[in-house]
N, C-alpha and C positions, 0 to 999 in steps of 0.2 A: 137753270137757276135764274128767279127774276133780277130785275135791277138792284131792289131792295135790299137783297140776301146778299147777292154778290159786294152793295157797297158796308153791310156789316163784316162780312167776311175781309174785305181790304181793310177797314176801319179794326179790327181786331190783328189783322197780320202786322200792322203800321204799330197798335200802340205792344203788341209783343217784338217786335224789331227794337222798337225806341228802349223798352227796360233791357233787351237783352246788350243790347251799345251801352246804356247807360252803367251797364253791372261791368262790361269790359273797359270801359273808361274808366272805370274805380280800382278794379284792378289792376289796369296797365299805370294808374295814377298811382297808387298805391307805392308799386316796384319801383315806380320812379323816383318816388319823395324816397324809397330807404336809400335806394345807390345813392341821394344825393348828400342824407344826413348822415352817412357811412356806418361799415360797421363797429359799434362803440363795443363792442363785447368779444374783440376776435383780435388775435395777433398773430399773421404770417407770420410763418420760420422759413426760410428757404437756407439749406446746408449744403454743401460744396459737390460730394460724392462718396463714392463707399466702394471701391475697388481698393486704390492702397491704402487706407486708412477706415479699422472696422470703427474708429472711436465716435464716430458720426451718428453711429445708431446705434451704438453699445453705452456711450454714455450720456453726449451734446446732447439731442434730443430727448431720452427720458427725464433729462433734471432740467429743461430749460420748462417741458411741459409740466410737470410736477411745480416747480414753484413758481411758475404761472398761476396751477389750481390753487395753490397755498396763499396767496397774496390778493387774487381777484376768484371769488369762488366759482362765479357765472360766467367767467373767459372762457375761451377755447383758443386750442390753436393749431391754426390750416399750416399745415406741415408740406411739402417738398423737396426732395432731396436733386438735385442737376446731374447727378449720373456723368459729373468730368464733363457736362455739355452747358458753353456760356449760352451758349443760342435757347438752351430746353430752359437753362435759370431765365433767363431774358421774360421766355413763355409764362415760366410761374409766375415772376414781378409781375408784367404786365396783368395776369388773372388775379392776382391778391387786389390791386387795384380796383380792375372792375368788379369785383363782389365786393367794393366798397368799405374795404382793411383800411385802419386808418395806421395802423404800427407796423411798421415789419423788419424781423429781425434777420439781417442778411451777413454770411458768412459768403463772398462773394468769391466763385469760383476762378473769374480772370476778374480781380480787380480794377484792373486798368480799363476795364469794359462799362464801368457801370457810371460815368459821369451823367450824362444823358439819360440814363431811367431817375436816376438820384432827382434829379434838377427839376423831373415831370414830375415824378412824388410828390418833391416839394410844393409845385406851383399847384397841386392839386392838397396839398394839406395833409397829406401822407408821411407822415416821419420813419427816418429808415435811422435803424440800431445797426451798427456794424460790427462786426462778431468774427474776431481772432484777426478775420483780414481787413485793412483800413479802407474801406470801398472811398472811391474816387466820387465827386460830388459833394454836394452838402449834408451830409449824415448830419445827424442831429446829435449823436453818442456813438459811442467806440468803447466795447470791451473786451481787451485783450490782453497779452504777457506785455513785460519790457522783451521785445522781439530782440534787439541788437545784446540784449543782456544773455538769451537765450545761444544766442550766438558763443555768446563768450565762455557762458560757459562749455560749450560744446569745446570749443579750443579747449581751454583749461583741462578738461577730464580726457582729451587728447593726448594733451603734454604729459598727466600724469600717469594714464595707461603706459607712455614711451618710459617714464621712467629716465633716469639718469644717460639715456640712450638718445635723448628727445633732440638734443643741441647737432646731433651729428645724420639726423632723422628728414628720410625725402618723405614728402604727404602727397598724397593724389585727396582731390578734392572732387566729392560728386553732388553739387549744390540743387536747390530746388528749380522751381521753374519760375525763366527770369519776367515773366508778365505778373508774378506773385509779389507784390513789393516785402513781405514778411521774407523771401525768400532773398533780396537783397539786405535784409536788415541781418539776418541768421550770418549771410555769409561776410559784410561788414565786421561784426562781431566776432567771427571767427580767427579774420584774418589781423582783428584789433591784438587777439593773443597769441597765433602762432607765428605771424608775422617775427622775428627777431627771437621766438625759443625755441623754434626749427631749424633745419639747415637749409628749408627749398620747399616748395611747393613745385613739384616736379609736371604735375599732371591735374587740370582744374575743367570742370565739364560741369553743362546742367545735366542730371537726370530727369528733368519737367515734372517730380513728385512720381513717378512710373517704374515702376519694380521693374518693369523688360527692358526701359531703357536706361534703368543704373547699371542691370546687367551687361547691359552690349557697352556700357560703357568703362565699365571694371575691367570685361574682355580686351577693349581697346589698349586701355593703359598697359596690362601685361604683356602685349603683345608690343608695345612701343618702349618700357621699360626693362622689361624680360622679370623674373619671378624674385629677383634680389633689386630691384632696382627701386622700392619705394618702402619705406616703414611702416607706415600707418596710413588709415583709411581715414577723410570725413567722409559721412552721410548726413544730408540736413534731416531726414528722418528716419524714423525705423523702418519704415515700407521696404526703401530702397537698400535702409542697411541688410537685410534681410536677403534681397536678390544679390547683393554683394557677395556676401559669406560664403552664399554657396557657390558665387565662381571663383572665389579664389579658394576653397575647400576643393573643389575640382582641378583645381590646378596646382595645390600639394601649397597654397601660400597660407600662414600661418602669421597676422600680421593684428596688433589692434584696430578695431571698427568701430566706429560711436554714432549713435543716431538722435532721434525726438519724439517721444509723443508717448514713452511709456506706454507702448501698445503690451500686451499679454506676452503672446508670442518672443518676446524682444524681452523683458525681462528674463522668459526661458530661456533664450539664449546667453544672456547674462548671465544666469545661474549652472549654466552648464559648459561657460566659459569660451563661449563662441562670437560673445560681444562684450567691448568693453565697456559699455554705459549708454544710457539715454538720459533724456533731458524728460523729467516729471512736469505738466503743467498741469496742473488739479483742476480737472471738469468742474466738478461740482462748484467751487467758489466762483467757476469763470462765467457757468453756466447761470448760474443765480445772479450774479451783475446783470447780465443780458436780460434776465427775467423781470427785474429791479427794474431799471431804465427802462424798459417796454413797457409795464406796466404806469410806473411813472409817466410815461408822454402821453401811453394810455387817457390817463384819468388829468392829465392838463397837470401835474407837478412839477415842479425843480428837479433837475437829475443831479445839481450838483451837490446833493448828500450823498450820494452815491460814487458820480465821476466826481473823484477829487481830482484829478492832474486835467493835463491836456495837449493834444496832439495837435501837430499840420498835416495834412495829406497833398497830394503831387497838386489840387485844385484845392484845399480847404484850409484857413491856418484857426485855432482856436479852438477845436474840436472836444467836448468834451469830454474825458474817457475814465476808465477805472482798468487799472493796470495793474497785474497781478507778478510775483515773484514764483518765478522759476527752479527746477531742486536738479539739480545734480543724482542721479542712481547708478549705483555702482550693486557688484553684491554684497558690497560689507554691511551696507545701509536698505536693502530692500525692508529689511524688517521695518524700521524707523521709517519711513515714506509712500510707499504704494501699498504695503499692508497696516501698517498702523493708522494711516485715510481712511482705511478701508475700501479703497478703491480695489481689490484681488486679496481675498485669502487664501491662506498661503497653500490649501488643500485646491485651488485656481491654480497655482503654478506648481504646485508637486503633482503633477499626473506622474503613472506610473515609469513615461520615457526619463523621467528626471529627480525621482524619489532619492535616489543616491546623491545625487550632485547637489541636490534642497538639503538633505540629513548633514551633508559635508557642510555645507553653508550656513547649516545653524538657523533656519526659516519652520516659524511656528506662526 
């Protein structure tokens, strides 16, 4: 090759290097300018776990994303479940971020854990919705139950399963997990009512939310109690009520047990007289707040048509929130409450192990 050709040949490789730089500099310019202008069209969900509570993925998430669609037509939303791991939620925050979410709706796993993601959110422009649990840091919105009201009523439908029996009545108590602050608010409330309409709280444990360990811990008490030695049961929810039942069914004790969350399962047992109540907190409206608010911060609006009240958290005071009321279920009232919602019809809870004990109960 002469001189000539060889310097066409470099003069030709040079100005195809030069557009091919120039086309990866637009591109890599391109991906930059969006993380920087974030994503205006997406809202993280990050939800807690799905082991003892199915209601995560049976109802939170279909209606938080449903009226998402219904209110912002072109949103989406990057969904997450933590699987019980603060460390694996920590992973999802931090990624919602870097793909440039500018909303995210967080029902935070160990609340007490989330000061320090909250705070970089914030300094980066990122508003975080807190969802049933009050996450720690500067949340921007909070929507959840009256949590200490939920408590009480939990007592209440305690006292009244005991019946005129209550006043002379020991309770073993198996609370949530104490890094949940809902789970001191539950047992506050609790102890606002059986405190003086009990005779004792004989036996007081966290279960940490975990079927296995309300069971080794229902074990415990019988074992330090003996099978006459307590009246009635708290459970802060139905997960745990659930692993209760059946050690003390294994162990010939026949005692009232009351849980939360209006799970399915828990109802059945309700209707077949094996639990005596859970606390209803109605998805759908809690979930549509959460969806409300998000969108709201979403598109730059006031949340306060929405949060009317307002909360403190262990770092935050003034918090806006929207705060829902709690229902008492029993079976007299399944009809009027978890099927009149429509939240389970009542062909949901009569499978065939419980047709009898629904037909006796008068559930249509």
């Amino acid at each position: 090759m002469n001189a000539m050709m060889r310097r066409a040949v470099i003069a030709t490789a040079a100005v195809s290097m030069a557009l091919s730089m120039a086309a990866c500099g637009k591109a890599g310019g391109d991906k930059k300018d969006s993380a920087a202008s974030g994503d205006t069209k997406s809202i993280g969900l990050l939800l807690p776990e799905n082991a003892s509570s199915t209601r995560y993925e049976s109802f939170d998430r279909p209606f938080i994303e449903a009226k998402v669609k219904a209110l912002c037509a072109d949103c989406k939303v990057l969904y997450n479940n933590a699987e019980g791991s603060a460390a694996k939620q920590k992973q999802q925050f931090d990624t919602l971020i870097a793909q440039g979410v500018k909303v995210i709706v967080l029902d935070a796993f160990d609340a007490t854990s989330t000061q320090s993601w909250v705070k970089e959110a914030a300094d980066k422009g990122v508003k975080v919705v807190a969802y049933d649990r009050l996450a720690t840091g500067p949340v921007a919105a909070y929507a959840s139950f009256d949590n200490e009201k939920v408590g009480e009523l939990q007592g209440q439908a305690l006292v009244d399963a005991l019946g005129g029996k209550a006043a002379d009545a020991n309770i073993v108590m198996i609370n949530g997990d104490d890094a949940d602050p809902n789970a001191g608010q539950f047992k506050a409330g609790a102890h606002k009512v059986l405190d003086g309409k009990v005779k004792k709280v004989v036996y007081e444990q966290s279960g940490e939310w975990k079927p296995t360990v309300a069971g080794q811990k229902i074990g415990a008490a019988i074992t330090q109690l003996g099978k006459d030695g307590f009246q009635a049961v708290y459970s802060a929810n139905d997960g745990m009520a659930g692993a209760i039942i059946t050690q003390l069914q294994a162990a010939g004790i026949k005692v009232p047990v009351g849980g939360q969350d209006a799970g399915l399962d828990a109802v059945q047992r309700i209707v077949n007289g094996d639990q005596a109540y859970t606390i209803y907190k109605a998805y759908k409206p809690l979930a549509d707040s959460a969806a409300e608010l998000a969108v709201d911060l979403l598109q730059g609006k006031d949340v306060k048509s929405v949060a009317t009240a307002s909360v403190d958290s262990a770092t935050d005071k003034g918090i806006p929130a929207k705060l829902l009321d709690p229902k008492i279920v029993t079976k007299a009232n399944i009809n009027d409450t978890v099927i009149a919602d429509g939240l389970y019809k009542a062909a949901d809870i009569c499978t065939a192990d419980y047709a009898a004990a629904c037909a006796t109960a008068g559930l249509k």
